[in-house]
C-alpha positions in Angstrom: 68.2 -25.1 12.2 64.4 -25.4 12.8 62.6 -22.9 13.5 59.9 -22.9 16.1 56.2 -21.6 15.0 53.8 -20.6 18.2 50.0 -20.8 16.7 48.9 -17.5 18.1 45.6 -19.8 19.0 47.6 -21.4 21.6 48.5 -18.9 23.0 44.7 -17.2 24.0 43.6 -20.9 25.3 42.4 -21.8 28.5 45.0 -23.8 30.9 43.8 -27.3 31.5 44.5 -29.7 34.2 47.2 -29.6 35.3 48.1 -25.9 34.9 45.4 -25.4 37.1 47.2 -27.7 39.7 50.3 -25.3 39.0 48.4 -22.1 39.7 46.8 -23.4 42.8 50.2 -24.0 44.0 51.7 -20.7 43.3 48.9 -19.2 45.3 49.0 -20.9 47.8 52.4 -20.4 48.1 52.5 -16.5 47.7 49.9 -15.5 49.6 49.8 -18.2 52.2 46.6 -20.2 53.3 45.4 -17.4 55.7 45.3 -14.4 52.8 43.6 -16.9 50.2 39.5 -16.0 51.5 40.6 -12.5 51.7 41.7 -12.7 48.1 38.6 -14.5 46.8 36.1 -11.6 49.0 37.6 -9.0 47.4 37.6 -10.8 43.8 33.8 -11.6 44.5 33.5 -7.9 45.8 35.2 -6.4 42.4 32.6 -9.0 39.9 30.0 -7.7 42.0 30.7 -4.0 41.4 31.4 -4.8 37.8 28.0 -6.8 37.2 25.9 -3.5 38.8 27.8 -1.3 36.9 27.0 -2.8 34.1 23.5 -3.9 34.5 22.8 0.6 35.9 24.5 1.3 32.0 22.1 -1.4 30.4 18.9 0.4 31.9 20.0 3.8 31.1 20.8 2.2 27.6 16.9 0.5 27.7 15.7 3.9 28.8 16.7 6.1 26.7 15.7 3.9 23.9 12.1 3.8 25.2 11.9 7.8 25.7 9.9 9.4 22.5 12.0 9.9 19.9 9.1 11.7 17.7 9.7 14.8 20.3 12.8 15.4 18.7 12.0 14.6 14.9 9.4 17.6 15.2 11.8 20.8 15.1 12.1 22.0 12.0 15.9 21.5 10.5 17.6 24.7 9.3 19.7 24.1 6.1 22.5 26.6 6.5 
């Protein structure tokens, strides 16, 4: 009896040619030819949240790294 070993790799890899072809067709089948721009506005909507949201949290990241961080070094530090 052979026993069948799945590389975990394969598993995480991008689907190639003809897997694409395969998706395609399951959309298109599901959601019909009319709901398909609908779909891809609202995925281009949600990236387009995601990339602001993301580029606001990188500023506030580059901000507070630029603020004076000697202000804060100047208190004394109580050892209790």
């Amino acid at each position: 009896m052979a026993i069948l070993s799945i590389n975990p790799t394969m598993l995480l890899s991008m689907p190639g040619g003809m897997e694409w072809v395969w998706i395609l067709l399951v959309v298109v089948v599901l959601f019909g030819g009319k709901k398909i721009p609908e779909l891809a506005k609202g995925i281009g909507k949600g990236i387009r949240e995601f990339n602001d949201a993301k580029d606001g949290i990188k500023k506030e990241i580059e901000t507070g790294m630029k603020e004076n961080p000697s202000s804060n070094s100047n208190q004394p530090q109580s050892n209790a």
